[in-house]
N, C-alpha and C positions, 0 to 999 in steps of 0.2 A: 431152440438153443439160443443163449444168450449170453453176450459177454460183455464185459465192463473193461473200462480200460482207463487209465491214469493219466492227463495230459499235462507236461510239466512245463510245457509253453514260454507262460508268462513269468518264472515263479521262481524268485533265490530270497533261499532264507538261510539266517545267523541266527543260532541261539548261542548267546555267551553272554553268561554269567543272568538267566533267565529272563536276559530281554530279547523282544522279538521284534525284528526287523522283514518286511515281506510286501511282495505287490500282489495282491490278490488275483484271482482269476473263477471266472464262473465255478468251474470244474476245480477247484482249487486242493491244494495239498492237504490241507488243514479239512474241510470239509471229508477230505478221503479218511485220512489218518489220524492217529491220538497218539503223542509221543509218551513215553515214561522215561524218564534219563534221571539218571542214579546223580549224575557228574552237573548238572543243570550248566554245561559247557559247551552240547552238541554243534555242530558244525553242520546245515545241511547247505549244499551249493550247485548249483544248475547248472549242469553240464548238457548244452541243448536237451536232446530229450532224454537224460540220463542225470539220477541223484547222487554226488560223493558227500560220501559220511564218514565224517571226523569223529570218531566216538569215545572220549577219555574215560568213564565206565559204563556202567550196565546202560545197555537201551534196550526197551521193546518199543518196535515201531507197529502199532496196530491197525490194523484193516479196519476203519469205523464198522460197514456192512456186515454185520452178522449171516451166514452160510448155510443153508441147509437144504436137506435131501444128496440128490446128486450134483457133484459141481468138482472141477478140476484149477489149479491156482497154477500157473504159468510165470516169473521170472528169469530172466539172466542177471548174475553177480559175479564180483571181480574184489580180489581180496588185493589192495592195492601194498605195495613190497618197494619203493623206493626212499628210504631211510626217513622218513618222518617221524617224529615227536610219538606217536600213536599206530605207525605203520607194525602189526603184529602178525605174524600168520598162523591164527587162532580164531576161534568162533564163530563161526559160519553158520549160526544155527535158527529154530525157527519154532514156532508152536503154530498147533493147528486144531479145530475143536476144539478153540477155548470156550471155558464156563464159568462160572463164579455159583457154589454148591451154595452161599448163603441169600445169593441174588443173582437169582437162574436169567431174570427177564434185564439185567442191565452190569455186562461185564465191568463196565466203568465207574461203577456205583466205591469200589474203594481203588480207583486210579492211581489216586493222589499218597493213597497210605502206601500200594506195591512203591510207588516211585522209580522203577526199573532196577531197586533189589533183587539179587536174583533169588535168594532164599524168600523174599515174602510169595512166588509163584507157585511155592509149596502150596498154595489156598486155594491152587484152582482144581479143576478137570480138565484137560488136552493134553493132545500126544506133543512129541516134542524128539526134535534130532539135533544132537548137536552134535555139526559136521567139523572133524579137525579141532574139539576140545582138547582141553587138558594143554595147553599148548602144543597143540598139532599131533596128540598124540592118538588119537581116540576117535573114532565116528563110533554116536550111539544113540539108539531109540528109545524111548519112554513114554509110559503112560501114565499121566499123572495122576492122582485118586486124590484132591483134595479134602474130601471129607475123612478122610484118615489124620489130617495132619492136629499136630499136638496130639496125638494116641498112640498109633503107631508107625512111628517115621517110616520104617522097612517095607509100609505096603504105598507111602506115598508117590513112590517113582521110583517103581521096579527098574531093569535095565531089561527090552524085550531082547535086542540084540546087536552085535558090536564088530565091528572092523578095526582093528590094527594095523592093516599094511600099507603100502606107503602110495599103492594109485587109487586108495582109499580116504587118503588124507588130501589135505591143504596145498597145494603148488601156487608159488607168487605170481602174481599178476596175469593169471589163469582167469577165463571167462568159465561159467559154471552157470548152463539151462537147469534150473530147477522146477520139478514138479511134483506137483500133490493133488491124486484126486481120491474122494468120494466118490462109491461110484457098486452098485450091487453090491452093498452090504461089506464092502473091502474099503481100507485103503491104503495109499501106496502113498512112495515117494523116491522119485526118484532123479539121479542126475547125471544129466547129458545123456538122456536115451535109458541108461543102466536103473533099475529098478535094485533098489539095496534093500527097502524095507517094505511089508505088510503086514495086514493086521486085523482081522473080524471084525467088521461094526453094524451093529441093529440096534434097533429101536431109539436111533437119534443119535447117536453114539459120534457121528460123525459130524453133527453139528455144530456151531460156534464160528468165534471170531479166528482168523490169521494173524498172527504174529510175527515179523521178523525179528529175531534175539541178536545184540552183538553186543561185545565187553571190550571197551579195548582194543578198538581197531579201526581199521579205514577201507570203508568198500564203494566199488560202483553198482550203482542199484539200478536198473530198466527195466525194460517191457513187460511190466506188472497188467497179469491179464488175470481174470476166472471168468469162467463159462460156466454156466450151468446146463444139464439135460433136462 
């Protein structure tokens, strides 16, 4: 068994207005992650070992390490709720098994063209929860079938399945264990203990990068683990 784990140590960084200000470190942020931001405004700031993110539109924050066979992803977040400029209680969301259908061996090969659009992620393959969309109204699961897209939008990201009720949704300034594994041919996702979603997966199905998704908002990000079996 092994696990990876993210060390935020040394490490505050500003992106605004796509310049980048940062101290490097071995284990460094950068080296882990690949931003996509829609707003090229992000805000990432070091909270000893804890990232707040400032995010005035679309972000995907991606796991560089590509994932496969069995392996489990382990975070706690915090949707922060104290009247800021971006404080929203919306988006909490995430992809996982990402692919790129035209460039199976290098998700990042059109980084720069997604930009952290959310409509250009129509292009890939991964599941995908978005917790407390719609602004806080919606938890919901999808599988995305990028090779469908431009053909048949209806089969690009079905809706597997959805929660409307409210200890389902979004609470401010709420800590929130989340987890995803891979794991005999399932996987799961689940938060604070509670398992909301599954899903069949064989023959690799369960493979790819980790994505965290946020639009529009301000969260505490920590103890980013995966383990594999």
């Amino acid at each position: 068994m092994k696990r990876f784990f993210i060390s935020y140590s040394l490490i505050t960084f500003f992106f605004l207005n796509s310049a980048m200000l940062f101290a490097q470190h071995e284990n460094s942020f950068a080296k882990q992650w690949k931003t996509e931001d829609e707003s090229h405004a992000l805000r990432i700031i070091e909270r000893a070992d804890t990232l707040e993110l400032i995010v005035p539109g679309g972000l995907t924050l991606w796991y560089q390490q590509r994932l496969t066979g069995d392996y489990e992803i382990n975070y706690r977040i915090c949707m922060v709720m104290k009247g800021g400029k971006y404080d929203r209680l919306s988006d909490l969301n995430c992809f996982w098994a990402a692919n790129d259908p035209k460039h199976p061996d290098n998700l990042f090969a059109r980084s720069e063209w997604r930009n952290g659009v959310f409509k250009n992620y129509n292009t890939l393959n991964l599941f995908y929860v978005g917790y407390g969309g719609n602004d806080n109204s919606t938890t919901r699961f999808r599988r995305y079938r990028g090779e469908y897209y431009g053909v048949a939008d209806d089969k690009v990201k079905p809706l597997l399945n959805e929660y409307t009720d409210a200890p389902h949704l979004l609470a401010p300034n709420q800590w929130y264990q989340i987890q995803i594994q891979v794991k005999k041919g399932i996987t799961t996702y689940s938060v604070n203990d509670e398992e909301l979603f599954r899903y069949s997966v064989t023959d690799g199905l369960g493979d790819g990068h980790f994505g965290l998704r946020l639009l529009q908002n301000h969260v505490l990000f920590t103890g980013f683990k995966v383990t594999t079996f």
